[in-house]
Steps between C-alpha positions, in 0.01 A plus 500: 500500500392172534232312326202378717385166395191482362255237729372205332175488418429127669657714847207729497378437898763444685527708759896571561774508208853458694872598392750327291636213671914475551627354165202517280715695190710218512263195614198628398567627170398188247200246622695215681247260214628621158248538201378126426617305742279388820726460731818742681852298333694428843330517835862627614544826279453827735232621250275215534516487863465914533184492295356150686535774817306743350269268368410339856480889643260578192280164651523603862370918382187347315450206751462810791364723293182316306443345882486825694265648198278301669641455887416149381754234398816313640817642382719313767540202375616561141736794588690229712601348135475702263897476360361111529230610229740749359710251383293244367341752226839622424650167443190457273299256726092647453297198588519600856223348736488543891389341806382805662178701399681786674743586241188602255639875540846379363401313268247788378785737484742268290199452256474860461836534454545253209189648344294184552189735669506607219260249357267619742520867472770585738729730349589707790590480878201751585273252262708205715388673802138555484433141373677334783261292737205611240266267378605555144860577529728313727390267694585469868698183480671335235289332178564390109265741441748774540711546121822335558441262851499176477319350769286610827604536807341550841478272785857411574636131413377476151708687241793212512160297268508746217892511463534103541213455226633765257843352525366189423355633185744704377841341547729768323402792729552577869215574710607697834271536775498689833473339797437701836693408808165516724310288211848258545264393828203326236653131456356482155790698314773248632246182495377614083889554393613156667210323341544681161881442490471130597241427200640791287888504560591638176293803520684712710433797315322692788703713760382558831605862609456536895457823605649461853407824627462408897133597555163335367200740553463614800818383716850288404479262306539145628780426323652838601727275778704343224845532472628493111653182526196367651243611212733400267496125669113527486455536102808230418350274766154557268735379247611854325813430331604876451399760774610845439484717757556886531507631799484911502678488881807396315547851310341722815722802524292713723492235817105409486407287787366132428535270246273696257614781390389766212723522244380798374654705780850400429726712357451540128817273384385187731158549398651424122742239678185295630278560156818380357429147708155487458508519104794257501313286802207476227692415227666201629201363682300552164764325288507209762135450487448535109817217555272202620645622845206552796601839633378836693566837549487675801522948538566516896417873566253652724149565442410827346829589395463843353120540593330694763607287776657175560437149632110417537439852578555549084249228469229637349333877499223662707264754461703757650814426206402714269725706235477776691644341841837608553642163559401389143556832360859450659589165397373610160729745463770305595462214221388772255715451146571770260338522180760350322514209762118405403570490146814288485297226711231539311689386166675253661180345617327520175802317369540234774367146393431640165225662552229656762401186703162521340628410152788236611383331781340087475195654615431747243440261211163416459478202240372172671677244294396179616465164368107377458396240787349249261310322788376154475178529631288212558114551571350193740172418499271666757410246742819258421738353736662780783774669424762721646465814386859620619657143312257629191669866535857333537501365150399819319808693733732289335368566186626835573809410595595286248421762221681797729853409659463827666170379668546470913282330720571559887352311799641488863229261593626182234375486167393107563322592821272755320439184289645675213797251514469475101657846479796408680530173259505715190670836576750323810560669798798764484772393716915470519455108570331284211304189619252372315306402788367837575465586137786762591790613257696856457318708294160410513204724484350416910642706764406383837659618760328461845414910540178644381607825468806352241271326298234764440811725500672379221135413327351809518849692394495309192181549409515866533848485351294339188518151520262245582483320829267317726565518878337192680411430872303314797275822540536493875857590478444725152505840804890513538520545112199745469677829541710505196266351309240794579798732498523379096147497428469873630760603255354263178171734585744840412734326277562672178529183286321152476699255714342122565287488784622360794299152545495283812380167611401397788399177651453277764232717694369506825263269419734231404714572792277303790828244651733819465291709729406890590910520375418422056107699515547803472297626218492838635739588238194529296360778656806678412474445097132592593563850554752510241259425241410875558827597335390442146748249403453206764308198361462220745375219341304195641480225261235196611692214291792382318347639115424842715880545582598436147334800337582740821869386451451583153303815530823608758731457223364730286498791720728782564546724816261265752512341826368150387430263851384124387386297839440187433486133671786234479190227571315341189186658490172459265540630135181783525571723197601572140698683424305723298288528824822674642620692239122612526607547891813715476306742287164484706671396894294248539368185327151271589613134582134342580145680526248314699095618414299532826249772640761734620868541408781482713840604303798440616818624479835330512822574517717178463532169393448228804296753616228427226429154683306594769339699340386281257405310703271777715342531130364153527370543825324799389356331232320244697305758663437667168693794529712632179836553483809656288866460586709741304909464495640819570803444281628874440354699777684842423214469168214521726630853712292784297749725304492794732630239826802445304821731390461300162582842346775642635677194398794572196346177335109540623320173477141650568264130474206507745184335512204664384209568772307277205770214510533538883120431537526227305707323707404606827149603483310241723293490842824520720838505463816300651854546450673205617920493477754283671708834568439813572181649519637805288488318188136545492473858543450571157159280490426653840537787369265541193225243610178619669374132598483414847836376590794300702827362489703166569848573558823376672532579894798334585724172480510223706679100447234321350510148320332609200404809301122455585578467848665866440211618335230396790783633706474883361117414447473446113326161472194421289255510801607865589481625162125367396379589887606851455345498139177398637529784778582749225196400301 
């Protein structure tokens, strides 16, 4: 009689068991990983590449399965690589990131089965199932808040950032990353890697792995058309050194049609035959890249290989694939592993890479070990000559960098144009040629490549990697880098650990724009970090002088898990405040520059720094017809919001400062009320908000070529006349 298996106890909710596959007393018989080692000993042994098949069948069951628990997911994408993934865990390669948000279900499933989800009380598949796409299980795409992951992923383009910065950091270990061949159609993947391996050639320690599957979506991919020879042209004329490519077509014994076929339909012996390539595919191109060689991988085999259906059609789920509908209950069964199938991957994926990827990967470790800023601050008087605040803000950033060699600071705009040339001067400009011109020398701490998205790319990564960084730009052209860096500062509001916030500067504002034209104002951008604020961990900050942007700067530094946004002017400006008086600021987010007695008060409030003159200026005429006046600095608007605007605490590291109604009053109580910024008009909401005065704004319209930034001003209707007219009118 024989014995019946007992099921493990982690197997509890799935929904088919299947029978012994061919060979499993012989192949099957001893975990492919032996007993403290990380790793399978030779990609070429029949054992390891037997068990790297079951493994990628094991992915594909819980990748359908946890999806159609909820007729809710995309199981497509991944099940067109999953040897690909397979492989890389066997070989003992964890710190897997990907390109495509997508592959969450995958990626869920290997966590699960190296016990990683675990650490968030996941012990079994029916446990895995009901907290998929829950609120407080797992989430519906990719994030470091998941035990394990690395990195975020959703909107395509941006997962390349988080392998190139973690390479950088961590120069012994290989960080694959999965690349889709619809999301090969964003140019920032190809455009980040060039830039990063022209600055960065000896960290090559990141693998691409295309998953060339022939379909994006919701049709063919456009890169479906290309012949072998021709993709492989495409990545070595992107300068790859090493492509490896395995192409499933090549071991098709049951005469599929197309060039993307599903492996998992051949006949059991070529399905080992091309698992066989794959794991020995990976192993070379991971050698060649941990080698100082730039190389990729690429899995050619058709989308939803071994789901419910193929090409685009296996996509994502509907309402109507459920469990219970017979084309997932049939491809189910079909993939379904025996008992003792689920338990041999499940050791060798506790053993892989030493560990669940929750206790091994560069993620996982918590300590921030990095060196003190020791910033040479220098107070000016209030009321001494202009300065440049940026200039001012320049110094301190090399302070930084001086004290941190892994310190980067990242501007596609030119460091010198942002008048923040000092930077350049003492931390040199990273590039293959040396010139002492350009202050630019291999190895130095500025990247500045001409791509937004690259520079806030590899900033941002860094920072929530856990190193320091500062990402500078013109703020009219910041927009092309914006959706990584909110992409980041969405997961820093989850994150389980303390990373450095992600700080950026940037300058040369519409205001200062006038010759340039409608082309450099676009302070719209500001609108955007307006509504952001809202998150709980966005801080735009506004400072009126060159002492104001010290202490911000400073402040930034100190704080973990934040979006930090410092706009400032390149143009020497009056000196206004202390900077007690903004220390006072960031903790209040607002400060009183001048208070003018008369029989009614008029307070205003402004967000900026050039922006102050006019109305300054307004104050004076108001004065001569004996009418009061405040003008507040809004410095740290996010302070003003009352608590309950904000998701302050749902944050992992809540920062919960507001004003008081008291403090607020202070402040703002007056006769009427005007809110007065160079950008947009959103800024001001939080004073908007909260006040009860009668009330307007002055805000930026639109650009236009003007000779000066006054001229620009009258242009959008913010001169001095305007402001005390409608101050009179509010009265």
């Amino acid at each position: 009689m024989t014995a019946v298996t007992p099921i493990p106890t982690f197997c509890e909710g799935i929904q088919y068991f299947g029978a012994t596959l061919p060979h499993f007393e012989t192949l099957g018989k001893e975990p492919a990983i032996a007993p403290g080692q990380a790793a399978i000993a030779n990609p070429t042994d029949d054992a390891a590449v037997y068990q790297t098949l079951l493994y990628a069948d094991a992915l594909r069951y819980l990748t359908l399965q946890i999806t159609g628990s909820k007729a809710s997911g995309h199981p497509g994408g991944f099940a067109s690589q999953a040897e690909a993934y397979a492989a890389l865990v066997m070989l003992g390669y964890k710190n897997i990131i990907t390109e495509v948000g997508h592959h969450a279900p995958g990626f869920y499933s290997a966590m699960f089965l190296d016990r990683s989800l675990e650490d968030m009380g996941i012990q079994t598949v029916q446990q895995l199932r009901d907290r998929f796409r829950e609120r407080h299980g797992l989430l519906g795409h990719l994030s470091g808040f998941i035990p394990g992951l690395l990195a975020p992923a959703g909107p395509l383009g941006q997962g390349q950032h988080f392998a190139l910065s973690a390479s950088l950091l961590h120069k012994d270990k290989l960080f694959p990353f999965t690349v889709g061949d619809g999301g090969l159609g964003e140019p920032y993947i190809m455009s980040a890697i060039a830039h990063f391996n022209t600055a960065y050639p000896q960290a090559t320690n990141f693998l691409p792995v295309l998953v060339w599957n022939g379909f994006s979506q919701e049709h063919h991919s456009m890169v479906s058309i290309k012949t072998n020879e021709s993709m492989t042209a495409y990545w070595r004329g992107n300068g790859f050194e090493e492509v490896v490519l395995v192409d499933a077509k090549d071991f098709d014994d049951q005469n599929q049609p197309g060039d993307y076929v599903d492996s998992t339909i051949f006949s059991f012996e070529q399905r080992l035959a091309f698992t066989k390539a794959v794991l020995a595919g990976v192993d070379r191109a991971a050698r060649s890249a941990l080698s100082g060689k730039l190389t990729v991988f690429i899995i050619k085999q058709l989308k939803g290989a071994g789901v419910h259906a193929r090409g685009a059609k296996s996509h994502n789920l509907y309402p109507k694939d459920t469990l219970d509908s017979p084309h997932i209950m049939e491809a189910l069964k079909t993939r379904a592993l025996s008992a003792d199938a689920w338990e041999l991957v499940r050791t060798n994926c506790e053993r892989a890479g030493g560990g669940p990827a929750s206790k091994t990967v560069v993620t996982e470790f918590s300590e921030l070990n990095l060196p003190a800023t020791n910033l040479a601050l220098e107070e000016y008087a209030v009321g001494s000559e202009p300065k440049v605040s940026t200039t001012t803000m320049g110094r301190l950033v090399a302070n930084v960098g001086e004290g941190d060699r892994a310190f980067v600071v990242t501007n596609a705009d030119g460091n010198e144009a942002s008048g923040i040339g000092n930077i350049n001067q003492a931390l040199k400009i990273n590039h293959p040629v040396e010139d002492a011109l350009y202050f630019q020398a291999p190895g130095g701490q500025v990247y500045e490549p001409l791509s937004e998205d690259a520079c806030a790319g590899l900033a941002a990564g860094l920072s929530l990697m856990g190193s320091r960084t500062l990402w500078c730009s013109y703020e009219s052209f910041a927009i092309n880098g914006l959706p990584i860096w909110q992409t980041v500062t969405q997961a820093m509001a989850e994150l389980r650990r303390p990373t450095p916030s992600t700080i950026t500067l940037f300058t040369a504002g519409a205001l200062e724009q006038g010759r340039n034209g409608w082309t450099h104002q676009r302070p719209e951008i500001e609108a955007y970090f307006a509504a952001m604020m809202r998150n709980g961990n966005i801080f735009p900050l506004f400072p009126p002088d060159a002492n104001s942007i010290q202490v911000c700067y400073d402040w930034a530094l100190t704080t973990v898990n934040k979006g930090i946004v410092i706009t400032a002017s390149k143009s020497p400006l009056p000196i206004r405040t202390t900077f007690e008086q903004t220390r006072q600021a960031l903790q209040d987010g607002a400060v009183v520059l001048q208070e003018t007695p008369g029989t009614k008060t008029v307070v205003f409030a402004v967000v900026g720094d050039m922006i102050l003159n006019p109305v300054m200026e307004a104050a004076k005429q108001l004065a001569a017809q004996g009418i009061g006046s405040r003008i507040v600095s809004v410095v740290n608007p996010r302070r003003l919001y009352r608590p309950h605007d904000v998701a302050w605490d749902t944050c992992s590291e809540p920062d919960g400062g507001f004003l008081s109604d008291a403090g607020f009053e202070t402040l703002f109580g007056g006769d009427a009320l005007i809110g007065v910024t160079g950008g947009a008009s959103g800024m001001l909401e939080p004073v908007m908000l909260r006040s009860t005065l009668k009330r307007d704004t002055f805000a930026w319209k639109r650009g236009e070529t003007t000779a000066s930034a006054n001229e620009l001003m009258a242009f959008n209707g913010i001169t001095p006349e305007a402001i005390a007219k409608r101050a009179t009118e509010l009265l």
